[in-house]
BAMAR-244215 format. One record per residue (C-alpha): x, y, z; residue in one letter; residue number from 1. Coordinates in steps of 0.001 Angstrom, whole numbers, always signed. Example, Ala and Ser with C-alpha at 12.3 -4.5 7.8 and 13.67 -1.06 7.14 Angstrom:
<nodes>
<east = +12300, north = -4500, up = +7800, res = A, n = 1> .
<east = +13670, north = -1060, up = +7140, res = S, n = 2> .
</nodes>
This chain:
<nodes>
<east = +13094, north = +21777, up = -12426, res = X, n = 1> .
<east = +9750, north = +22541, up = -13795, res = X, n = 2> .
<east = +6916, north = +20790, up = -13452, res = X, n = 3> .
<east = +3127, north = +20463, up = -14676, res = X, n = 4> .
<east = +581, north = +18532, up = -13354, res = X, n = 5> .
<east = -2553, north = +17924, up = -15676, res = X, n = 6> .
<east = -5393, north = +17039, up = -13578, res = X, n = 7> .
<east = -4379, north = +19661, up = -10246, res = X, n = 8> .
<east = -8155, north = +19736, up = -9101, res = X, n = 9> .
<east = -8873, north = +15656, up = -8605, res = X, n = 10> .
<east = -7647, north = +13621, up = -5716, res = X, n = 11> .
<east = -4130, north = +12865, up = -6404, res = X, n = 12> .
<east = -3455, north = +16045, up = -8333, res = X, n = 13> .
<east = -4469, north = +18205, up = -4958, res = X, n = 14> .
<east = -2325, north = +15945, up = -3378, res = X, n = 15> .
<east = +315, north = +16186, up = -5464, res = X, n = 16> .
<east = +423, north = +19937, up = -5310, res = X, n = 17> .
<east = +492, north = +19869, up = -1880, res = X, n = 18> .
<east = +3020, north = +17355, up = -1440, res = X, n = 19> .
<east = +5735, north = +19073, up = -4145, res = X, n = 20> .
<east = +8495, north = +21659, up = -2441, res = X, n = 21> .
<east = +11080, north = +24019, up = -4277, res = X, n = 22> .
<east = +10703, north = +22686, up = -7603, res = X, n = 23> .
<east = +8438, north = +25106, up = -10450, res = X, n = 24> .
<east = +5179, north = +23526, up = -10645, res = X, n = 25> .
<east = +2296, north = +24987, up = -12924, res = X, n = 26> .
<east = -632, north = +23102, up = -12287, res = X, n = 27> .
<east = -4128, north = +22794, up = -14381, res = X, n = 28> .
<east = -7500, north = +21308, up = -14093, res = X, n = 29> .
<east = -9470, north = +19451, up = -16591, res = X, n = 30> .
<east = -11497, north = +22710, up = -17485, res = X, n = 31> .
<east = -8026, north = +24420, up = -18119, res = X, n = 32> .
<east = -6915, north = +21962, up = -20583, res = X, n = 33> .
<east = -8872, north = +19605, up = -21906, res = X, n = 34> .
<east = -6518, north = +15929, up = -22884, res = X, n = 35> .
<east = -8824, north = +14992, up = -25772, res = X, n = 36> .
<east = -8110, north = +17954, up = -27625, res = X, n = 37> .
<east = -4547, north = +17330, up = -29288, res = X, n = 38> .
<east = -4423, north = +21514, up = -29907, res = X, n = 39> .
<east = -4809, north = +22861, up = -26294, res = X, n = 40> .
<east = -2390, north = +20181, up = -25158, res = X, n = 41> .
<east = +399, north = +21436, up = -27623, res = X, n = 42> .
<east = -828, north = +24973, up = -26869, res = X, n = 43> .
<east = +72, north = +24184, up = -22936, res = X, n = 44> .
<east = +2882, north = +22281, up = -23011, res = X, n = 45> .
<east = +4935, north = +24131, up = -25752, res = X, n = 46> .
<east = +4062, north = +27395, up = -23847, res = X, n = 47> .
<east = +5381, north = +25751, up = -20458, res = X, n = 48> .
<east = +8117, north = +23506, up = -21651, res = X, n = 49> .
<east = +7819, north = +21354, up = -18715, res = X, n = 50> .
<east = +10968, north = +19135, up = -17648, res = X, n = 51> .
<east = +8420, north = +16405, up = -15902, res = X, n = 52> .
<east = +4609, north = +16323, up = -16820, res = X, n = 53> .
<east = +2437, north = +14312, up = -14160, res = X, n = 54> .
<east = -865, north = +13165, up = -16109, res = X, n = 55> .
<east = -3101, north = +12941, up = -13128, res = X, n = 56> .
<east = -6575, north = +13631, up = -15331, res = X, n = 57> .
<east = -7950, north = +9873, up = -16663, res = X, n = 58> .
<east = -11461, north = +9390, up = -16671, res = X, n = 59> .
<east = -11468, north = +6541, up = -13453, res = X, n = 60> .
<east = -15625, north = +5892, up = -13419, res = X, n = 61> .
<east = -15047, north = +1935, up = -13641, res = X, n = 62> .
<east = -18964, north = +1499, up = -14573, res = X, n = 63> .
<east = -19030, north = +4614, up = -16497, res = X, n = 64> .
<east = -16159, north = +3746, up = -18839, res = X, n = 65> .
<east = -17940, north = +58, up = -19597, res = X, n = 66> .
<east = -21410, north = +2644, up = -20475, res = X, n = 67> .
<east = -19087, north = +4555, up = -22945, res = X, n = 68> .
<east = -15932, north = +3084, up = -24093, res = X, n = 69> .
<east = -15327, north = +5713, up = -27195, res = X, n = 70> .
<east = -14882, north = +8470, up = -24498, res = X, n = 71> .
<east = -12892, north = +5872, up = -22068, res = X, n = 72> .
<east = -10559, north = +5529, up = -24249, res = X, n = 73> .
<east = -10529, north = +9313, up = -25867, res = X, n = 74> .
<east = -9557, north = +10382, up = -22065, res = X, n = 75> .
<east = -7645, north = +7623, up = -21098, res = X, n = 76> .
<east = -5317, north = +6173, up = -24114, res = X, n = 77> .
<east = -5430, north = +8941, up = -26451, res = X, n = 78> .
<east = -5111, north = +11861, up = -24676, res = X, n = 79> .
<east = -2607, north = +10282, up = -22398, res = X, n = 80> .
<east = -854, north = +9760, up = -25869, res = X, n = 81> .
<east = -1175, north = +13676, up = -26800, res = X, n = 82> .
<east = +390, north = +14423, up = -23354, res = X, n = 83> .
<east = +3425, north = +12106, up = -23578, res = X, n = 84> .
<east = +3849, north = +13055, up = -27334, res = X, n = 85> .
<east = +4030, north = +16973, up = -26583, res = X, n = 86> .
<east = +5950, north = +16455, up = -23556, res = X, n = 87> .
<east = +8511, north = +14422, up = -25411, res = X, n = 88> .
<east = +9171, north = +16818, up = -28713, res = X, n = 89> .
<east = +9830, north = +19768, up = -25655, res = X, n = 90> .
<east = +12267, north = +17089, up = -24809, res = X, n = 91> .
<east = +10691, north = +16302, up = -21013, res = X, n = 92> .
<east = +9602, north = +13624, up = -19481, res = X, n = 93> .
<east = +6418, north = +12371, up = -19099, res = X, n = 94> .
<east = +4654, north = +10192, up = -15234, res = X, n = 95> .
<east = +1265, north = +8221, up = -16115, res = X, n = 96> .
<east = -803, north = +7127, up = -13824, res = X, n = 97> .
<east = -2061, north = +3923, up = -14709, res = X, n = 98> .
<east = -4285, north = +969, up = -12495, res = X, n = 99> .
<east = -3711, north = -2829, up = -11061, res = X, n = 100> .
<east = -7370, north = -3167, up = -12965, res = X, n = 101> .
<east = -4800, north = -4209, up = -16117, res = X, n = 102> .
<east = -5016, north = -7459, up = -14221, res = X, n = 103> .
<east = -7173, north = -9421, up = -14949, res = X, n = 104> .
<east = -7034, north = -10941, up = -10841, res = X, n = 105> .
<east = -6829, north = -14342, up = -11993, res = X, n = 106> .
<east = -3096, north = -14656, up = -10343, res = X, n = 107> .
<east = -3442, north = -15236, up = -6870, res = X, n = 108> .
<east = -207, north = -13352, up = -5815, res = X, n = 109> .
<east = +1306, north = -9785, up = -6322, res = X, n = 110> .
<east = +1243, north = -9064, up = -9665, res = X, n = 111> .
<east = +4893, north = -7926, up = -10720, res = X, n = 112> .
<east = +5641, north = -4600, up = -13543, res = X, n = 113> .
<east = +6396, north = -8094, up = -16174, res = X, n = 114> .
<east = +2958, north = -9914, up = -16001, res = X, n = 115> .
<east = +1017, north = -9756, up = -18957, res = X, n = 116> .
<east = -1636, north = -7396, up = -19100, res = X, n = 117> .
<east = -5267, north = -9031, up = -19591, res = X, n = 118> .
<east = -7898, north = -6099, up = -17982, res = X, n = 119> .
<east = -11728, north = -7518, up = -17554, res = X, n = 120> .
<east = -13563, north = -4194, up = -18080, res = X, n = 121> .
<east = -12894, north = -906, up = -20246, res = X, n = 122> .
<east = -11451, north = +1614, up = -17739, res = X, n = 123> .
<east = -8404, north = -1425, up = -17584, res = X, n = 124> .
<east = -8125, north = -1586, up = -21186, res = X, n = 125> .
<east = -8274, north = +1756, up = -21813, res = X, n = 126> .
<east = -5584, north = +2539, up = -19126, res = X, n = 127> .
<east = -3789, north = -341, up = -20831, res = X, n = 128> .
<east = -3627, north = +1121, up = -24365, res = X, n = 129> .
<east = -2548, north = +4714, up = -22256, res = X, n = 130> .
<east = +332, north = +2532, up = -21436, res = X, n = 131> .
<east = +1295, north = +1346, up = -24692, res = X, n = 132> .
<east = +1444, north = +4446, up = -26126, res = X, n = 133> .
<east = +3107, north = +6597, up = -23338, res = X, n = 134> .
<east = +6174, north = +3698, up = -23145, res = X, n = 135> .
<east = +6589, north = +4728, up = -26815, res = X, n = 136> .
<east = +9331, north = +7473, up = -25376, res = X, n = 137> .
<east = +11405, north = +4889, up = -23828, res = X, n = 138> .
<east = +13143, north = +6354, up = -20781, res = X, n = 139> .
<east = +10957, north = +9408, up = -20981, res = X, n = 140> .
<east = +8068, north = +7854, up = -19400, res = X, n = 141> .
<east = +7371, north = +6214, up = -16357, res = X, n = 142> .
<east = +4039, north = +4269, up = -15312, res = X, n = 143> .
<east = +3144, north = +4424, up = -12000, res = X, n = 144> .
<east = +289, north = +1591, up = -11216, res = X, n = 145> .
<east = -1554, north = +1917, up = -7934, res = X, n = 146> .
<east = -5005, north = +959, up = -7099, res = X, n = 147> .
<east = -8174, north = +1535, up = -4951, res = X, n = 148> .
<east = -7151, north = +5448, up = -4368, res = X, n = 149> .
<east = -8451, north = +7551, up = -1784, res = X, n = 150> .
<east = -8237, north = +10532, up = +223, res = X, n = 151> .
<east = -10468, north = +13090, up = +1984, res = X, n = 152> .
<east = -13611, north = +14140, up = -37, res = X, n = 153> .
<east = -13580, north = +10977, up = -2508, res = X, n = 154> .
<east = -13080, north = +7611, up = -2240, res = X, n = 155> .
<east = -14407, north = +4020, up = -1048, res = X, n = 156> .
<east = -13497, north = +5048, up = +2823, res = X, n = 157> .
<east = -15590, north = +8609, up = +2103, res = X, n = 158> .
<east = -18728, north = +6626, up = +715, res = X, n = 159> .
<east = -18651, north = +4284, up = +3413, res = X, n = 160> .
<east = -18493, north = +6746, up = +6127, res = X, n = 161> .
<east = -21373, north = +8996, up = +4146, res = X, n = 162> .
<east = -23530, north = +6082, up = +3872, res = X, n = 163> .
<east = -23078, north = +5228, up = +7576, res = X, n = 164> .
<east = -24204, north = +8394, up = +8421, res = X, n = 165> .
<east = -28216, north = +6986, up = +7725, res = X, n = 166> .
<east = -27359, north = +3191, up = +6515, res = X, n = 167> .
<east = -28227, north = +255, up = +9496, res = X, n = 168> .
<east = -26793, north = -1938, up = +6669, res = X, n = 169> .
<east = -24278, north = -1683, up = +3838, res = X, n = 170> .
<east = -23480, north = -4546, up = +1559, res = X, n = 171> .
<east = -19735, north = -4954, up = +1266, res = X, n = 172> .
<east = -18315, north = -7552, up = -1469, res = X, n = 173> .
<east = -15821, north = -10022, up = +191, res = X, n = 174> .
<east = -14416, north = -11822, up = -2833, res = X, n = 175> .
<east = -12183, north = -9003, up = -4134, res = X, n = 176> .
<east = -8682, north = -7926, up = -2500, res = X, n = 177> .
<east = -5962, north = -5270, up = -3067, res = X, n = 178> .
<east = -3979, north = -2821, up = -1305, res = X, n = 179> .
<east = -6008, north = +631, up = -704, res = X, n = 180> .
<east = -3763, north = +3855, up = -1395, res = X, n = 181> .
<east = -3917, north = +6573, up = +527, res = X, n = 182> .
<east = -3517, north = +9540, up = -1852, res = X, n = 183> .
<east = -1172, north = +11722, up = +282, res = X, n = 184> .
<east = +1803, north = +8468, up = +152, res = X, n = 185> .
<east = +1030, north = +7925, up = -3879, res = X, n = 186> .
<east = +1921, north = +11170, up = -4309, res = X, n = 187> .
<east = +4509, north = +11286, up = -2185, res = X, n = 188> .
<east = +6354, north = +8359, up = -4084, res = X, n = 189> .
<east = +5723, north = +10542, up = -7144, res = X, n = 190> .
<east = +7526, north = +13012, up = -5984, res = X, n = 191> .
<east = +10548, north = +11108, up = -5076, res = X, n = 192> .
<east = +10371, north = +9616, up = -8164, res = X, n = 193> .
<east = +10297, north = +11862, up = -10206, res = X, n = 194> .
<east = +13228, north = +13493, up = -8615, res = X, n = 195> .
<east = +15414, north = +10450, up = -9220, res = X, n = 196> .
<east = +14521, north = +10498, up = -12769, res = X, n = 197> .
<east = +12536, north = +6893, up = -12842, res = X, n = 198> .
<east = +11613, north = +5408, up = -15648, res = X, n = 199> .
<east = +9452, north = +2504, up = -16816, res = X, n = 200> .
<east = +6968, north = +1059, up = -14930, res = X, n = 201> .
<east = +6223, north = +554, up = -10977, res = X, n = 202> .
<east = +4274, north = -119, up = -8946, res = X, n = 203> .
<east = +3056, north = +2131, up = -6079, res = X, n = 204> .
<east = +253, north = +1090, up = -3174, res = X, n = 205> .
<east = +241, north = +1013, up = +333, res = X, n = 206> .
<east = +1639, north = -2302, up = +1702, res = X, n = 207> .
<east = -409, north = -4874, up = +2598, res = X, n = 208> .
<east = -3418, north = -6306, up = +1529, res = X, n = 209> .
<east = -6818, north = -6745, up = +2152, res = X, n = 210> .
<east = -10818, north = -7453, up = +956, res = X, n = 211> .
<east = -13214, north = -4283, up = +474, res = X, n = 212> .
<east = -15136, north = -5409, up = +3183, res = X, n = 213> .
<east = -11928, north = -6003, up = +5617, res = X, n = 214> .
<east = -11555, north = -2321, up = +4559, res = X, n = 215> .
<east = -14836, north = -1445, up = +5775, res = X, n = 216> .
<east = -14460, north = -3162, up = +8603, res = X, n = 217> .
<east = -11405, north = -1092, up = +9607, res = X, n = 218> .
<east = -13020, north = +1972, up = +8633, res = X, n = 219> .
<east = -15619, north = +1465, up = +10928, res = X, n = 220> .
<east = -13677, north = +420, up = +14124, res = X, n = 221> .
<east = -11813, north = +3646, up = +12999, res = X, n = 222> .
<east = -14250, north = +6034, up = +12960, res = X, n = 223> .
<east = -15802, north = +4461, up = +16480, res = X, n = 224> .
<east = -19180, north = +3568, up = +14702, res = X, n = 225> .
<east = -20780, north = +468, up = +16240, res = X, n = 226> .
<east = -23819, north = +749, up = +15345, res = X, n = 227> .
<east = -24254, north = -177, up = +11273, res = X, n = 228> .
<east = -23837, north = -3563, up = +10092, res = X, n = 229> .
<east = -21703, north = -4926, up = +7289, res = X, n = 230> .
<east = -23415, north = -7321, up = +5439, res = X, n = 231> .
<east = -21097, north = -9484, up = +3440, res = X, n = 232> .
<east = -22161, north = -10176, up = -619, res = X, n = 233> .
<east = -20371, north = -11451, up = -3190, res = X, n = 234> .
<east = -19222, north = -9744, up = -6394, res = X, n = 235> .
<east = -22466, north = -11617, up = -8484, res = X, n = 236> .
<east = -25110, north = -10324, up = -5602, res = X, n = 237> .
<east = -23414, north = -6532, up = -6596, res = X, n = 238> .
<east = -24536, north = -6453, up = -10084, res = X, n = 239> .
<east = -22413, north = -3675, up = -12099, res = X, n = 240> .
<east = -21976, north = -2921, up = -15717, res = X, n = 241> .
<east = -18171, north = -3565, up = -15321, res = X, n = 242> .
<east = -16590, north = -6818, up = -13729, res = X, n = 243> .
<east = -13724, north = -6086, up = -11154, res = X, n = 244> .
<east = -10466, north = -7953, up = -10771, res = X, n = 245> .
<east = -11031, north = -10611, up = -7862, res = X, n = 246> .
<east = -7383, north = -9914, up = -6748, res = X, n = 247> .
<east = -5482, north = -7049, up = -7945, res = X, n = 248> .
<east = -2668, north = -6301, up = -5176, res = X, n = 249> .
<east = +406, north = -5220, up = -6773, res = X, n = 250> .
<east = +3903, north = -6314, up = -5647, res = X, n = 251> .
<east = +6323, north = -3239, up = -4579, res = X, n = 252> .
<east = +9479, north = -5391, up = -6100, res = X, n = 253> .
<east = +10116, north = -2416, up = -8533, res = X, n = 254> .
<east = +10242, north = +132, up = -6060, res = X, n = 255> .
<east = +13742, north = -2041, up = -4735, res = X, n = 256> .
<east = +15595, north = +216, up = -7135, res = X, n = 257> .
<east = +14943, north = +3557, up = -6122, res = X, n = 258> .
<east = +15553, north = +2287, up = -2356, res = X, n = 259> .
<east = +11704, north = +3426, up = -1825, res = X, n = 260> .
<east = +8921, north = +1728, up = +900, res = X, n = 261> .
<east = +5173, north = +2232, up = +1489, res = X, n = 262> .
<east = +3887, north = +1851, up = +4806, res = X, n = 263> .
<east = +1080, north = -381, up = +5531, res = X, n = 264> .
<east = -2531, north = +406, up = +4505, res = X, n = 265> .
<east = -3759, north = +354, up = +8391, res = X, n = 266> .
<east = -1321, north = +3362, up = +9463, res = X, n = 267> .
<east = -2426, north = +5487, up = +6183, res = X, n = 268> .
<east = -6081, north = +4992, up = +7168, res = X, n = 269> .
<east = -5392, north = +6088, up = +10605, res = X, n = 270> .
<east = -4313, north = +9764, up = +9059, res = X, n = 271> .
<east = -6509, north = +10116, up = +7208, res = X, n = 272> .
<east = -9538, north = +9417, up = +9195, res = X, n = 273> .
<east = -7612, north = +12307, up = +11435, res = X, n = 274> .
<east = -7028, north = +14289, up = +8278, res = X, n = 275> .
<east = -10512, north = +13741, up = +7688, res = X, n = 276> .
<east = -11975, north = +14393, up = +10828, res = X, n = 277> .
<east = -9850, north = +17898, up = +10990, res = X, n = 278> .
<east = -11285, north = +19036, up = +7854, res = X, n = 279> .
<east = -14711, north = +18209, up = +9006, res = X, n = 280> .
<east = -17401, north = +21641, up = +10242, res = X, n = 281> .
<east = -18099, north = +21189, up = +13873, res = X, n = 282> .
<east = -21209, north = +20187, up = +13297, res = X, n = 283> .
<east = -20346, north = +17567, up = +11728, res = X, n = 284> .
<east = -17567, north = +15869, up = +13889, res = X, n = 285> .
<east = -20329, north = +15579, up = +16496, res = X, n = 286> .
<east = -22504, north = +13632, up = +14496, res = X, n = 287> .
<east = -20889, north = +9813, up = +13619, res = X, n = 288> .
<east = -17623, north = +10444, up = +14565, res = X, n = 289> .
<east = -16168, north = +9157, up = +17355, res = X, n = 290> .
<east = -19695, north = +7760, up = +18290, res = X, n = 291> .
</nodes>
């Protein structure tokens, strides 16, 4: 089976390379191919005839998207669109990775694949329209939600740790929750996936559920750092161009199918703070870790 993932150099397509085994994969960065440009995407795909395509490029700046929603939505609707449309007339199969920010939190419990789709900022409608157009091919695609990503070198637990590094304080917001997703499991469950020929849409996270400054919290009493103080703010005191879903965790319901599980955030933050910490130069590692 071949297989190309668009977006190899971010944080879930590094993982996803990592993570894939005997399969064919041909994997390309943003400066490679670029998804707004209908042309190069033909160009790629028609050379590579790809059995699966995993769109891992979107444009995922929450704040930036709300600054410019023309290029938002040129990355995130219509070049998904390009990919899905050139993957389908090769007659392959097309994995989009989409957001629980199509949500518009107002729920107050899981949000299943069926609830309607009402996204507060840009990047969510933008990843919403992706998702129109990409379920165009039917059982060709599949939409793979997940939210509040990381893994070594970017994310919310990377920040935090950076900032503790100099910060006695950090404001953390307490009136949003979800279910943080370690990179390494998403694409894990990608792979599996993918391999079982899914198709529609489901929903992919780490189990479990929590507040961004819970999170912090347990990124702290991870790392051993005692010392910095969380100070807790509301969503209002943060002022950002884009508003956030107050509650955006994602129910794992349509995972029942394809007999799949996710284990709880707390054990994926425990690797990777050892993942982390491995990666680290010496110097480093002696500096706030394990303090």
């Amino acid at each position: 089976m071949k297989v190309l993932i668009i977006g190899a150099s971010g944080l879930l397509g590094r993982a996803l390379v990592g993570r894939w085994g005997s399969d064919e994969v041909v994997a390309v960065n943003s400066k490679q191919v670029d998804i707004r440009d209908q042309g190069a995407v033909e160009e790629l795909i028609g050379k590579e005839r790809p059995y699966w395509t995993i769109l891992a490029a979107a444009w995922t700046d929450v704040d930036g998207c709300e600054r410019d929603p023309k290029l938002a939505e040129a990355v995130n609707a219509t070049g998904a669109d390009y990919v899905a449309r050139a993957t389908g007339e090769v007659g392959g199969r097309t994995v989009y990775l989409s957001t629980d920010y199509v949500f518009d939190g107002k729920k107050g419990s899981p949000y299943q694949v069926t609830d309607p789709l009402r996204p507060v900022c840009v990047y969510g409608r933008t990843k919403a329209q992706g998702e129109e157009l990409v379920r165009k091919w039917g059982d060709r695609a599949l939409i793979v939600r997940t939210a509040w990503l990381y893994g070594v070198g970017k994310g919310f637990p990377d920040w935090l740790l950076g900032k503790a590094e100099t910060a006695k304080e950090i404001n953390i917001v307490t009136d949003q929750r979800g279910a943080p997703t370690y990179a390494p499991d998403l694409a894990q469950a990608i792979v599996q996936l993918v391999r079982m020929e899914a198709s529609g849409t489901v929903h992919v996270t780490n189990s479990g559920e929590c507040t961004w400054y819970q999170f912090a919290e347990a990124i702290l009493k991870e790392a051993g750092i005692k010392k910095v103080k969380l100070v807790p703010i509301t969503s209002e005191q943060l002022v950002r161009p884009a508003k956030r879903p107050a509650y955006s965790v994602l129910s794992h319901v349509s995972l029942a199918p394809y007999h799949l599980s996710m284990r709880p955030w707390q054990g994926a933050l425990h690797e990777y703070m050892k993942t982390r910490a491995e990666a680290m130069p010496a110097k480093k590692k002696s500096g706030w870790f394990g303090r």
